[in-house]
N, C-alpha and C positions, 0 to 999 in steps of 0.2 A: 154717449158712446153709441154710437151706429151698429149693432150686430146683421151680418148676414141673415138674411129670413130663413135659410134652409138650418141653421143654428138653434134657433129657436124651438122647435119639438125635442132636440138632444138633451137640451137645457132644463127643459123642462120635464121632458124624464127620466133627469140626474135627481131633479128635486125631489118628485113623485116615489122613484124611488129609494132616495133616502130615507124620505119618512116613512113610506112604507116597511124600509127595512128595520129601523127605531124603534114601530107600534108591534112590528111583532118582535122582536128582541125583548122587547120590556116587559110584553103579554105572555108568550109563548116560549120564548128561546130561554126565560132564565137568570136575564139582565134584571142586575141592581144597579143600583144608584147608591155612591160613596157609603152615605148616611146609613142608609139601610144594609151595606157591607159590614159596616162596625158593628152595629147592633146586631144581627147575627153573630158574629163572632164575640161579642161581647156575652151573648146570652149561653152563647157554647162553651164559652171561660166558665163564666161561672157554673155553667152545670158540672163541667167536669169535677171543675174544684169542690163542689159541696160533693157529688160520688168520693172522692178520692176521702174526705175529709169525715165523710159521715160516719165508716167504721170505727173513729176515733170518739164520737161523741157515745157511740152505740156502748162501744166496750168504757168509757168512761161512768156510764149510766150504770154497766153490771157491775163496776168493781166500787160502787160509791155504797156504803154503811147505809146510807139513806134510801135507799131504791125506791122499796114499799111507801115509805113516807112520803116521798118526792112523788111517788107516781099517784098516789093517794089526792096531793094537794092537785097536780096536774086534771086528774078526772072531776073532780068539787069547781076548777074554774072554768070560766065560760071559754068558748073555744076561740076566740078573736084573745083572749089573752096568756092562753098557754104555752106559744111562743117566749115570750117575756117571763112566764115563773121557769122555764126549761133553761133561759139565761140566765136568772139568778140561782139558779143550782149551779156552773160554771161549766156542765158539761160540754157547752158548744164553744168554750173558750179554749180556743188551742194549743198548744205546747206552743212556748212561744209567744204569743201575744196577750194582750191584758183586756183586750173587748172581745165579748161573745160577738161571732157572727150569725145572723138572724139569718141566710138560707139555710146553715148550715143545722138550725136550729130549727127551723120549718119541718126539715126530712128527717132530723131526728124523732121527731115527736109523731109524723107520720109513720117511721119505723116503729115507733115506741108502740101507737096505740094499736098499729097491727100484731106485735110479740106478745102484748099484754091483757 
């Protein structure tokens, strides 16, 4: 295909500026890419859901017989496994369903060690 010569600088800074316009969009302006759309919002689901959910485990923790004991055992373990004795106390386990959730269980026990 034969383009006209006077064509040829138009063309070329259609190109120039499209990717000029792309590097700063994706630098600067703010621009994501699909993948990293989801993930943010996936990360934003879940934060809200452990917020909304944690006064459940908080108040599950005060009204349980066991508090002292449980928070006793919780302080004795190493801290990469306190998470998981915080689950088998069942406080992170929610009305409704049969498995503790483990962020949900993270912030409790962050809450916990700052009340306690």
């Amino acid at each position: 295909m034969n383009l006209p010569e006077w064509l040829k600088p138009g063309l070329f800074g259609i190109a120039i500026g499209a990717a000029a316009i792309a590097i700063l969009g994706f630098t600067w302006g703010g621009w994501v890419s699909q993948t990293t759309a989801k993930e943010m919002a996936s990360d934003q689901a879940r934060t809200e859901v452990v917020a909304a959910l944690l006064p459940v485990c908080i108040e599950r923790s005060k009204m349980d017989p066991r508090l002292t004991e449980v928070l006793a055992v919780l302080k004795d373990t190493r801290s990469y496994e306190r998470s998981n004795k915080l689950m088998e106390s069942g406080w992170a386990t929610m009305p409704g369903t049969t498995e503790p959730n483990r962020y949900v269980a993270n912030a409790c026990m962050e809450q916990l060690a700052a009340e306690f």
